[in-house]
C-alpha positions as CSV (number, residue, x, y, z in Angstrom):
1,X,6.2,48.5,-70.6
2,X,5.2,47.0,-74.0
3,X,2.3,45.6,-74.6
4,X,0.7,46.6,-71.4
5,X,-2.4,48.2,-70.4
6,X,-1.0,51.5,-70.2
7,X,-0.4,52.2,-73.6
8,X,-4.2,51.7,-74.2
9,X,-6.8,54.2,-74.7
10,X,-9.7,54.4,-72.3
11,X,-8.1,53.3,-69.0
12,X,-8.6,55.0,-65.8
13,X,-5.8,55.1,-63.3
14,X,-8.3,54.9,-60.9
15,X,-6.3,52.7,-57.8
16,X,-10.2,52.3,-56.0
17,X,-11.7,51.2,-59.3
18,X,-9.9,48.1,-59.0
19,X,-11.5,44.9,-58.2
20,X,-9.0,42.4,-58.9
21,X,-5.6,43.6,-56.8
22,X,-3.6,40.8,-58.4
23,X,-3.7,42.4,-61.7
24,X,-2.8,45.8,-59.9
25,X,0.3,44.4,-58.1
26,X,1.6,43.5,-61.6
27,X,0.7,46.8,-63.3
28,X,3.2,50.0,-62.5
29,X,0.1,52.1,-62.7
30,X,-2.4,50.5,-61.5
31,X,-4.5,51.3,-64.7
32,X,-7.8,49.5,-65.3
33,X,-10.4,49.6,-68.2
34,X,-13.1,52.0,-67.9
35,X,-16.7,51.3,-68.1
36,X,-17.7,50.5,-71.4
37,X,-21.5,49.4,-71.6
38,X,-24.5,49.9,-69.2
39,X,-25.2,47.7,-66.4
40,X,-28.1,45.8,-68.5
41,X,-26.3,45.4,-71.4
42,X,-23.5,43.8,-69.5
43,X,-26.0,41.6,-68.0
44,X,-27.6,40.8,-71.0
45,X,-23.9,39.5,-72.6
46,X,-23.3,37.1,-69.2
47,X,-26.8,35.8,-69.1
48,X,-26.2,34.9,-73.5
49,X,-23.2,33.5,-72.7
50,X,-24.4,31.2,-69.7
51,X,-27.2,30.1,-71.8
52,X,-24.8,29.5,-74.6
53,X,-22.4,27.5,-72.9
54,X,-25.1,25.3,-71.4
55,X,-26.9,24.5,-74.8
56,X,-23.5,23.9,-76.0
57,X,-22.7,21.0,-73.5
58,X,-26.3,19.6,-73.4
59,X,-25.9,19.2,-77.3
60,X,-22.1,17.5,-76.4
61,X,-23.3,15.8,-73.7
62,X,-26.3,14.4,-76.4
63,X,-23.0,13.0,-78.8
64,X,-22.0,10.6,-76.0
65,X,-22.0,6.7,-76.0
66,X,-21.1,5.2,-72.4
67,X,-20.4,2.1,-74.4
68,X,-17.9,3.5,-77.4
69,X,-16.1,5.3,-73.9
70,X,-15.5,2.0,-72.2
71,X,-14.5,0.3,-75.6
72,X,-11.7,3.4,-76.0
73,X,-10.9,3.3,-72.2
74,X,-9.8,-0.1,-72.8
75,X,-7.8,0.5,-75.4
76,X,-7.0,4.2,-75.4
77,X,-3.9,4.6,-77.5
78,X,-6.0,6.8,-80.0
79,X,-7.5,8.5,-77.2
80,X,-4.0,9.1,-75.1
81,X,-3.0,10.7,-77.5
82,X,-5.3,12.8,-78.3
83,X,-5.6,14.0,-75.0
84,X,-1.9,14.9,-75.1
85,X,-2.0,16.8,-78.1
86,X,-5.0,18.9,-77.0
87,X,-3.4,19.6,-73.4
88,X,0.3,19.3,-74.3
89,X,0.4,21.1,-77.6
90,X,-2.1,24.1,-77.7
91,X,-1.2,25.6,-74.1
92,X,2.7,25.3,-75.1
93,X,1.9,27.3,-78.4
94,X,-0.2,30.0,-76.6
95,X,2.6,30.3,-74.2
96,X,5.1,30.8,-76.9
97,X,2.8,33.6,-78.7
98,X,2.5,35.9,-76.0
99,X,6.1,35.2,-74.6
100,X,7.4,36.1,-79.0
101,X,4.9,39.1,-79.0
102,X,5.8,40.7,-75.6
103,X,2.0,40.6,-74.5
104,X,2.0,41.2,-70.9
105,X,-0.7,40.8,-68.4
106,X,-4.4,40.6,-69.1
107,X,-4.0,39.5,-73.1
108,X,-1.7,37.0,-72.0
109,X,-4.3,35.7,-69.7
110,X,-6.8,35.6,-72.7
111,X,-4.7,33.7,-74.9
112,X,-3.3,31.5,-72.4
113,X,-6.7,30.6,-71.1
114,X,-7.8,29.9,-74.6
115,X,-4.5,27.3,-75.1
116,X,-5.6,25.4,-72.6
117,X,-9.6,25.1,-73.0
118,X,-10.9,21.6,-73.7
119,X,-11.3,21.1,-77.6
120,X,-15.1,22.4,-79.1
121,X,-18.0,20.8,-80.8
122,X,-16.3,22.5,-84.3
123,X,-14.2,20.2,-84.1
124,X,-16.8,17.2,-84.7
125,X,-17.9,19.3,-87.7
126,X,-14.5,19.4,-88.9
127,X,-13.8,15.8,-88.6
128,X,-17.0,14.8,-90.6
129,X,-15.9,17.0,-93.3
130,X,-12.4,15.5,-93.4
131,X,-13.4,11.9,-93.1
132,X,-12.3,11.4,-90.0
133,X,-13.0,8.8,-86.9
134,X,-16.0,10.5,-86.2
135,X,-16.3,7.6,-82.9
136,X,-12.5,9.0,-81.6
137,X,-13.6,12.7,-82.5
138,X,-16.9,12.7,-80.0
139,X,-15.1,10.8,-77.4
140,X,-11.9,13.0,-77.8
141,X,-14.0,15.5,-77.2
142,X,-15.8,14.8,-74.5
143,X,-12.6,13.3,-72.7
144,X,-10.9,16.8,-73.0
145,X,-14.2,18.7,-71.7
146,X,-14.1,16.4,-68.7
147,X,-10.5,16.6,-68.0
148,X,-10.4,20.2,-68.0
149,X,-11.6,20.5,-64.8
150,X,-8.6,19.0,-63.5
151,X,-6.1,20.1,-66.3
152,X,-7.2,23.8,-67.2
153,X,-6.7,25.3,-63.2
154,X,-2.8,22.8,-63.9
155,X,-1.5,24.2,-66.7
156,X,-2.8,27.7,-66.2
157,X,-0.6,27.7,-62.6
158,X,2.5,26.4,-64.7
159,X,2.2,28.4,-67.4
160,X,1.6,31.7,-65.8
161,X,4.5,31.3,-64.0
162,X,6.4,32.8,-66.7
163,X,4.4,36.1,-66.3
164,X,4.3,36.2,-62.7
165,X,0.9,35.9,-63.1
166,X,0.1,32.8,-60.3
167,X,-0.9,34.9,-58.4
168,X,-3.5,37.1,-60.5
169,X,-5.5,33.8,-61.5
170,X,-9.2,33.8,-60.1
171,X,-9.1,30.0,-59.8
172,X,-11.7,29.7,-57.8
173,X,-14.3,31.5,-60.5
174,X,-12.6,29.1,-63.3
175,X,-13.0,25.9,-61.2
176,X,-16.7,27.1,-60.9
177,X,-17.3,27.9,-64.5
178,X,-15.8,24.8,-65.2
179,X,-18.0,22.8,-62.8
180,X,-20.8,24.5,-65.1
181,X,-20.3,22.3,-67.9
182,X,-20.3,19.2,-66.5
183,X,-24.0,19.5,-65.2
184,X,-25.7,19.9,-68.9
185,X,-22.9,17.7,-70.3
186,X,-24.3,15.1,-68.0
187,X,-28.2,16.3,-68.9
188,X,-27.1,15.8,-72.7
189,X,-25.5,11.7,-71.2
190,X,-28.8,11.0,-70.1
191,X,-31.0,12.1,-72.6
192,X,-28.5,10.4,-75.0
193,X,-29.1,6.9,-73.0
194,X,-32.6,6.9,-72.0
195,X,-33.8,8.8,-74.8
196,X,-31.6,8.7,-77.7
197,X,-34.6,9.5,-80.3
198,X,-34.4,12.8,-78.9
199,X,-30.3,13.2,-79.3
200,X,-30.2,13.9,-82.8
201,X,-32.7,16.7,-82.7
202,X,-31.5,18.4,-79.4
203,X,-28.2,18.2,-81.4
204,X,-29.5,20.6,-84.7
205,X,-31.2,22.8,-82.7
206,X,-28.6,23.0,-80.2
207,X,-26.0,24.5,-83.1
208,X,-28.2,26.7,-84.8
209,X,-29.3,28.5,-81.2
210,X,-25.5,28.3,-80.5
211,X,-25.0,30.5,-83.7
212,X,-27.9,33.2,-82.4
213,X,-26.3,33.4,-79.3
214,X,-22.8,34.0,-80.5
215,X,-24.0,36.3,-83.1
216,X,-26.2,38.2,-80.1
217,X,-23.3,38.6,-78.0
218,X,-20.9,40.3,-80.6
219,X,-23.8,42.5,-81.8
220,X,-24.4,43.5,-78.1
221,X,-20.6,43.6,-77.0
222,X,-19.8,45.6,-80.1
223,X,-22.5,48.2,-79.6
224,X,-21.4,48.6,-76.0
225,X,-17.6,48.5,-76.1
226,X,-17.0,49.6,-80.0
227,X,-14.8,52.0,-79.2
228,X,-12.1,50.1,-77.9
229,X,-12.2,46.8,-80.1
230,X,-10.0,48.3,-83.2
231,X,-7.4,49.0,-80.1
232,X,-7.6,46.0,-78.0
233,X,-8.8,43.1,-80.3
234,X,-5.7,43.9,-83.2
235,X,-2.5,43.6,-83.7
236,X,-0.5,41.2,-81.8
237,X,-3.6,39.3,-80.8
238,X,-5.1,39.5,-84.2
239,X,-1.9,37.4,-85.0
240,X,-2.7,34.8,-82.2
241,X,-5.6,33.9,-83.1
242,X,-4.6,33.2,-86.6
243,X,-1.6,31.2,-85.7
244,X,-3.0,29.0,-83.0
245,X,-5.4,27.2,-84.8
246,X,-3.4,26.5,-87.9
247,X,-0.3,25.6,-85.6
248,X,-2.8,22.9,-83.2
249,X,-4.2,21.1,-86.4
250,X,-0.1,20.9,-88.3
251,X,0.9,20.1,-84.9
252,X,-1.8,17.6,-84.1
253,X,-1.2,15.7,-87.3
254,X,2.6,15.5,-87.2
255,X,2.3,13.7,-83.6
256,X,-0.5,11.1,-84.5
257,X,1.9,10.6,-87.3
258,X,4.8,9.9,-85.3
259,X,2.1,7.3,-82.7
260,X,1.8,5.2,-85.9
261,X,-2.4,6.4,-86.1
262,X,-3.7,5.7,-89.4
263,X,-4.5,8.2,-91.8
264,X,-8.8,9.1,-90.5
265,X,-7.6,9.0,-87.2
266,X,-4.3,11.4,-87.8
267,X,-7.0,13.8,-89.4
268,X,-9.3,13.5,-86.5
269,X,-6.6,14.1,-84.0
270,X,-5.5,17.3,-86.0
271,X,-9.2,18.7,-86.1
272,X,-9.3,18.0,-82.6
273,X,-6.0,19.7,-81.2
274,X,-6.5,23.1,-83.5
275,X,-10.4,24.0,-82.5
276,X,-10.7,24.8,-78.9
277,X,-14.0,25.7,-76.9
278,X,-14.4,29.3,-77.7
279,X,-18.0,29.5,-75.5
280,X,-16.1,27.9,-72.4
281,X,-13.3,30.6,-72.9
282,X,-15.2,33.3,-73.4
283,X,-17.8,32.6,-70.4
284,X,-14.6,32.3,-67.8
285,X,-13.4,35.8,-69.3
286,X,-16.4,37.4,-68.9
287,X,-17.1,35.7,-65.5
288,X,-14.5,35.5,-63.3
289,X,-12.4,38.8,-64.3
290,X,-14.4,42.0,-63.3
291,X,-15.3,44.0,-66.7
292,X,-12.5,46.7,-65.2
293,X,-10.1,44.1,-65.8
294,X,-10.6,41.8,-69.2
295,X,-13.2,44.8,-70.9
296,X,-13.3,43.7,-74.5
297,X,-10.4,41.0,-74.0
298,X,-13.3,38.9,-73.5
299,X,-14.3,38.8,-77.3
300,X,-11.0,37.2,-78.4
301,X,-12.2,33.7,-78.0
302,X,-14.8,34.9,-81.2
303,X,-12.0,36.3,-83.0
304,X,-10.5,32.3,-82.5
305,X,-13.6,30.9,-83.0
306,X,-13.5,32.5,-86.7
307,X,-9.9,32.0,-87.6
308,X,-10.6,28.1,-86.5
309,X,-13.3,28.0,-88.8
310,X,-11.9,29.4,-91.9
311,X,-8.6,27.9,-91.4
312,X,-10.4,24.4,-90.7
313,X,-13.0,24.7,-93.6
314,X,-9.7,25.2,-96.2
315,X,-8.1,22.4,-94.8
316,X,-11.3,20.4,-95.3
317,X,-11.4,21.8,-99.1
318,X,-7.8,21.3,-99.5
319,X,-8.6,17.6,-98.4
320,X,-11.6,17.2,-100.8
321,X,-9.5,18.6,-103.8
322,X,-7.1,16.1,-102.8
323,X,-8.9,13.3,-102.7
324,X,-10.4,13.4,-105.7
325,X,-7.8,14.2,-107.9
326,X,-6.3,11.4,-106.0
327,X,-9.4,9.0,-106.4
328,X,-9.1,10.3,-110.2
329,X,-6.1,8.4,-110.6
330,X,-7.3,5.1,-109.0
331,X,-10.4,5.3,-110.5
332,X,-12.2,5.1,-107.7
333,X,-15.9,7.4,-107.3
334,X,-15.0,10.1,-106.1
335,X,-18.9,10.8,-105.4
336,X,-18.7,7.7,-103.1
337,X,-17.9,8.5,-99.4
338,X,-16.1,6.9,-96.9
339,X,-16.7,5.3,-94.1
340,X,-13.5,6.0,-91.2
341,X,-13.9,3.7,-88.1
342,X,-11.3,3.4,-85.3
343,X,-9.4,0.2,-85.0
344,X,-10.2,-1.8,-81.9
């Protein structure tokens, strides 16, 4: 079978070794991933990406305004749409990916679980950079975080259906990682309404512990499983990852286009729908699939995280070049920035 786990060094065919006996039901040979780091370091990668995640959301949660969310909930056009680029457009294009490349199986589980992860704090970055609504970026989202605990376990069970995979999918464990977020998102709300002073500073400090912690897990993955990244993280996933993100942000644009959003808030949507949550992916990975089951699978969502980066920071130089060549020509200050607000 292409693309499947047998053709991959360091697999046991091991039928006991098994934990998950959905994935073996799918496999002709039952083959699973041996061990690849000690107990402790294992440990050490779950408990770094718990922590992560959680400082993650607190900081998100810390970006909220209950007000600006009732103002958008009453007139939500920006914010519908959004939404349906985020959950309509990057779980299709994951879909397509592994159905074009032939990825069977486990990768196909990465990348579909990564297509249809809420959208990530980059994005906020992103939109700032581009001049975008920064009030329709937060709440976009923070809408998408919340709504994936209804709409990640959906579109996974519709979408795995093409692999036959509805079966293999620990819903439970992703319900429950996904119940995770919600508690520090909703420590970051409160600290944001009671004490907003504190907000901004939980925010910066939030990010750069973020960046330790992502940087601690790849050092400590990659010690542990080096051996098998060059084979499993390369190739036809290598190729995913660098299509999704530039495909969500095209993809994004062209539909707030279409929905008659002006110009900021087209850029906002498109920063939105191409950077996904990369910690919230790679937690559920890491979590709710036994290591004999995703091994280093579980590192694609950093290989995304990077390709959304780089392919988000050009767009944002593209867009500076752009605008002052173009600011050039009207004679405008091009060392003057603008302010982007959303209509209401």
């Amino acid at each position: 079978m292409e693309g499947s786990l047998g053709d991959t060094p360091g697999l046991s065919s091991d039928h006991d070794s098994w934990k998950n006996q959905s994935f073996l039901s799918n496999e002709t040979d039952g083959v699973v991933f041996k061990p690849m780091m000690p107990p402790v370091m294992n440990n050490i990668v779950n408990i770094l990406l718990i922590i992560g995640l959680f400082i993650t959301m607190v900081s998100l949660g810390c970006t909220m305004e209950v007000s600006k969310i009732k103002r958008h909930i009453m007139k939500p056009k920006g914010l519908a749409i959004a939404v349906l680029a985020q959950y309509g457009i990057m779980p299709l294009v994951a879909f397509s990916l592994v159905k074009m490349l032939q990825q069977t199986d486990m990768r196909a589980v990465v990348v579909l679980i990564c297509g249809c992860c809420p959208g990530g704090t980059l994005s906020n970055i992103l939109a700032l950079a581009v001049q975008g609504d920064m009030n329709l970026s937060i709440l976009m989202t923070s809408c998408s975080t919340l709504l994936a605990f209804g709409m990640m376990p959906l579109l996974l069970a519709i979408y795995c259906r093409g692999f036959n995979l509805q079966s293999s999918m620990p819903f439970l464990e992703i319900t429950i990682s996904l119940v995770m977020i919600l508690i520090p998102c909703s420590i970051g709300v409160l600290i944001n309404y009671f004490k907003p002073q504190y907000a901004k500073l939980i925010i910066r400090i939030g990010l750069t512990l973020m960046l330790i912690i992502v940087l601690g897990v790849i050092v400590v993955s990659s010690v542990g499983s080096g051996r098998f990244l060059p084979t499993e993280l390369s190739g036809p996933l290598l190729i995913c990852g660098c299509i999704m993100p530039i495909v969500g942000f095209s993809f994004g644009y062209v539909l707030s286009w279409l929905f008659g959003l002006d110009p900021p808030e087209r850029r906002t949507v498109a920063m939105e729908t191409g950077c996904q949550n990369t910690q919230l992916c790679a937690t559920i990975l890491k979590l709710a699939f036994p290591m004999e089951v995703v091994g280093p699978l579980f590192l694609f969502p950093m290989v995304y995280a990077l390709f959304q980066a780089t392919e988000g920071a050009l767009l944002a130089v593209l867009f500076a070049v752009y605008q002052r060549f173009t600011r050039r020509g009207t004679g405008e200050d091009a060392s003057e920035p603008r302010v982007t607000r959303l209509r209401v």
